[in-house]
N, C-alpha and C positions, 0 to 999 in steps of 0.2 A: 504493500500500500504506500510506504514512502518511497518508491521508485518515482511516481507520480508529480512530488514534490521536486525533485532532483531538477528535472529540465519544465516548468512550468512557471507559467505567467503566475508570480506570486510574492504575499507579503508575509514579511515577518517580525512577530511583535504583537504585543496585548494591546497595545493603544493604537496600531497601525491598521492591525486587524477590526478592530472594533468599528472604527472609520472605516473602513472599504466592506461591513455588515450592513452601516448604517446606512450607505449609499446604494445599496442592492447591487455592491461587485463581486460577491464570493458565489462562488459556487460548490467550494468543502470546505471545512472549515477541520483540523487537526489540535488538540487540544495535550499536551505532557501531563501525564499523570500526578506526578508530583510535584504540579506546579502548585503554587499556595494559593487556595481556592479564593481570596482576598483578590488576588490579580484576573482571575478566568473566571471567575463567579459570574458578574454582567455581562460576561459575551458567551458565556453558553446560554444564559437566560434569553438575552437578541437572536442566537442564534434560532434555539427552539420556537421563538416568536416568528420569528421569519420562515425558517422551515430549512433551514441551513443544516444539511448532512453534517455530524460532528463524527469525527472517527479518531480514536484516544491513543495515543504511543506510549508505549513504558517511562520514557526520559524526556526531561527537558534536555539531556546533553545527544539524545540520541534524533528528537525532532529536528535541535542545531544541525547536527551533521548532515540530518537527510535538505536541510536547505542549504547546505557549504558554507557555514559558519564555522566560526573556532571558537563562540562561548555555546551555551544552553539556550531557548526557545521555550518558552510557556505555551506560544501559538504561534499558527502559522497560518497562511490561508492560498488554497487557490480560487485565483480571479476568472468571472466569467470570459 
């Protein structure tokens, strides 16, 4: 499932994400397990609101990699 995110039109970040829900540009939306639900709490709530596919990865350090980052990732999202 994170091959998907590897080469695709996408954002990464809780607050970047959030923005590009708000604006009806996502079309999945990837959420790190162990992110602190204080950070991802309001955007899975958006998301569920909107009807935004969420699909949950084990790590925040493992979501990073799969968008070619070198820190951790709470969210990610691919854009329509």
């Amino acid at each position: 499932m994170l091959d998907e995110l590897k080469n695709a039109n996408k954002v990464v970040g809780a607050k970047q994400s959030y923005r590009a829900a708000e604006n009806g540009r996502v079309r999945k939306a990837f959420i790190a397990q162990d992110a602190d639900e204080r950070v991802v709490g309001s955007f899975k709530k958006l998301c569920n609101e909107r009807g935004i596919t969420i699909e949950y990865v084990n790590s925040m350090k493992e979501l990073g990699k799969a968008c070619n980052i070198d820190v951790g990732s709470a969210v990610a999202v691919i854009l329509k």
